[in-house]
N, C-alpha and C positions, 0 to 999 in steps of 0.2 A: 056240875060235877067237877073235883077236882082231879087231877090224875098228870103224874109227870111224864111227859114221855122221855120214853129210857130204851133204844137200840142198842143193840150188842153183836157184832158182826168181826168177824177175821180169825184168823189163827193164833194158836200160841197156849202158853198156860198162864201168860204175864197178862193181868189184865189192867188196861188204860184207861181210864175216865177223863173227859175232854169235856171242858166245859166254857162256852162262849161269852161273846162280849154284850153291852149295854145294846141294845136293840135287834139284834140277829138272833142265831136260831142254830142248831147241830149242820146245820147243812155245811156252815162256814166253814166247816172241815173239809168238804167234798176234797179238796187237791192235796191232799195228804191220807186221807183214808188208804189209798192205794200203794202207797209207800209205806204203810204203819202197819197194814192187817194182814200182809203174810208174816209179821215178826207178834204180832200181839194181838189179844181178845179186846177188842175196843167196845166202849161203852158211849154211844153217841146221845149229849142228854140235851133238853130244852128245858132252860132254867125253867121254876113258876112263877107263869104266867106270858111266858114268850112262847112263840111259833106253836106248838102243837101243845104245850104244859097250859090248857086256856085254863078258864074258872077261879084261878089265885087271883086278889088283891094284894094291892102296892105291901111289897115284905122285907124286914130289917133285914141287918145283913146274918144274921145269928138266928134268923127264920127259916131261911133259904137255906141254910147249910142244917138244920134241924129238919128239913122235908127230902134230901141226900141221904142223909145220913142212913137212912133204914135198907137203902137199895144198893150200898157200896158192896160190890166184893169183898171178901176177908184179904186185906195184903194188896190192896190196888194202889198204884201209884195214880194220883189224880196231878191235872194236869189242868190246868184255868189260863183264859187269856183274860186280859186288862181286868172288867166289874168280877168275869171267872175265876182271875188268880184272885182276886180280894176271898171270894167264895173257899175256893182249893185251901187259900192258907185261913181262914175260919176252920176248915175242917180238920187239917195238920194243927191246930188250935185247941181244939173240942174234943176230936175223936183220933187221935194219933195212934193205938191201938188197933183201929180198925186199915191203916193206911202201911203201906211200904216205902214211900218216896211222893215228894211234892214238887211240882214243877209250876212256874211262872213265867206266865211268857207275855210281852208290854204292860203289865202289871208294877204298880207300884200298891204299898203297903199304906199311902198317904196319897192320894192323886191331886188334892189340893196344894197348892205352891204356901208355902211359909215365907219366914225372914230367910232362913239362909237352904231351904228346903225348897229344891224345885220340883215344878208341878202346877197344872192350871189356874189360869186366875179364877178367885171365887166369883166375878162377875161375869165371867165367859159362861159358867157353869148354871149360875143362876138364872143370865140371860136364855138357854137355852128349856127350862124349867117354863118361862115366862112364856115362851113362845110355841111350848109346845099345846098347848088350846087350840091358840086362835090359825098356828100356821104348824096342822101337824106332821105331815108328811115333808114337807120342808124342811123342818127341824131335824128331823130324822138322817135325811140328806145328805144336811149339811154337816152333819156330825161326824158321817163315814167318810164324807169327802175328806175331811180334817184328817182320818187315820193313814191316810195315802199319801198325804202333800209330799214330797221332793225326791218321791221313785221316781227309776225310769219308764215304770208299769204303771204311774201314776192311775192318769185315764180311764184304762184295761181295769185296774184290781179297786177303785172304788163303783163303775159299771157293776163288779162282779159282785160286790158289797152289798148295792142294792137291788140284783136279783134276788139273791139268796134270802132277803127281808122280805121282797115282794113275795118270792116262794111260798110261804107259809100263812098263816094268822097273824097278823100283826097285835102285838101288844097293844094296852091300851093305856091311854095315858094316864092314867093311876099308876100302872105297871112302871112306865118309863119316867116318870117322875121318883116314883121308890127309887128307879138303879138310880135319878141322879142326884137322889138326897144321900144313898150310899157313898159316893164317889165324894163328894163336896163333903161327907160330916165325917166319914170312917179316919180312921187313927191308929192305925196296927204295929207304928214303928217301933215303939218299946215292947208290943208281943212280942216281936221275930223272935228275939232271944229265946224264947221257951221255946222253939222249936227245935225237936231234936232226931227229926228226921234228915235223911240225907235230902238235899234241896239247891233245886238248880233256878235259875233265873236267866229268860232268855230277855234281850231287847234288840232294839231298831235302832244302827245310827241314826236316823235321821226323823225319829220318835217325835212330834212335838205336841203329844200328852205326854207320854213320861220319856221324859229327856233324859240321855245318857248319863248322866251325872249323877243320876239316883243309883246307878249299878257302881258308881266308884263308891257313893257315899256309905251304901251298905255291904262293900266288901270289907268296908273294914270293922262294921259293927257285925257281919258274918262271917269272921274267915275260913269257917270250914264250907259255905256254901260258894259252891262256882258259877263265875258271870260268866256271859256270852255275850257281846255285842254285835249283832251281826253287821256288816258294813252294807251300803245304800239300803237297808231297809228300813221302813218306816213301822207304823204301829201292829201292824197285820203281816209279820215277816213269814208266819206259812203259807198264804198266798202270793208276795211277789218273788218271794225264796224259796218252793216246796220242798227242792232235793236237798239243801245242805240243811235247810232247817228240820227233817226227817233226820237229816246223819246226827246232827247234835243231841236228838233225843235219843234214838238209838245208841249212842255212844254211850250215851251218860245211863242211859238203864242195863247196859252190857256192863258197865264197873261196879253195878249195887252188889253187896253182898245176898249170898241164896237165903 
């Protein structure tokens, strides 16, 4: 049986859709929840085929965002981090209509590194593809440890990483090979343009999957959309960041128009 799980918890009449990264699960929200849900009606989802969404096989990235799409709020602003924002902005994409605001948070539109386009190397990414068979829980691992490297939380916030994995059902690796032919084939940079939603993008100084230099690159192919760069954080700035990284969203959905 397929079936996505979709939590909706807090206050408000604003509602938020929060959706996670390559191998986690809604929990990844846990240190922000409590800062978000007395301001807003939150939607806590597990992509399909992560943590509790079991039954799905490995799905494009215009799949995923087509198994969303039926459960959105009318007028949600949705909210993706990294494989999530690639998801969030497919659906500010597809169904802008149904959305009020898109938010991006360590998310890039390309995660792949080009000539003048930074972003992982396609042998990092492939490497990790490779070895998710034979060494899989490993892989997994090593992946969140990578989203952490150069906090002062380091430690603490990939520890916290891979509870939040172990928490649930872990995907399987069909599952986690789809997010990482997403990440490694996706190509969204000539979309952005057609989106004409209001739209924020948060990052991690200290990001080294998407490196700061993607938020200058597409400020200037977005000028109506505003960057954030949070300082010392890395890939996962709601966890080593909760309080200011809550003020940033909150700020920025206090100036949408009603």
């Amino acid at each position: 049986m397929t079936s996505l799980y979709w939590h909706t918890c807090g206050e408000g009449k604003v509602d938020l859709v929060l959706l996670h990264g390559w191998g986690l699960n809604a929990e990844v929200w846990q240190s922000i929840v409590p800062r978000l849900s007395t301001h807003f009606r939150l939607h806590l989802v597990d992509l399909p085929g992560y943590g509790r969404s079991q039954g799905f096989a490995a799905l494009t990235l215009e799949e995923m965002a087509r198994h969303l799409t039926p459960l959105l709020p009318q007028r949600a602003i949705v909210l993706g981090w990294s494989l999530g924002g690639l998801v969030a902005t497919q659906l500010a994409l597809t169904v802008p209509e149904k959305l009020r605001a898109l938010i991006t948070v360590a998310s890039s539109p390309c995660f792949t590194a080009y000539d003048s386009w930074p972003g992982i190397k396609p042998e990092t990414l492939q490497g990790f593809q490779q070895q998710l068979s034979s060494h899989f829980q490993r892989t997994v691992e090593r992946f969140l440890a990578l989203q952490t490297l150069g906090t002062d939380s380091a430690r603490a916030d990939a520890r916290q990483l891979k509870e939040i994995v172990l928490s649930q059902p872990m995907p399987s690796v069909d599952v986690l090979e789809g997010g990482l032919d997403i990440l490694r084939q996706v190509d969204l940079r000539d979309a952005l343009s057609d989106i004409s939603l209001p739209f924020l993008r948060l990052y991690g100084s200290l990001d080294g999957l998407v490196p700061r230099r993607i938020a200058q690159q597409l400020d200037e192919q977005l000028p109506s959309s505003p960057s954030v760069v949070m300082e010392k954080a890395a890939h996962a700035p709601f966890i080593s960041h909760p309080e200011p990284f809550s003020q940033q969203i909150m700020q920025f959905i206090n100036t949408l128009p009603a």
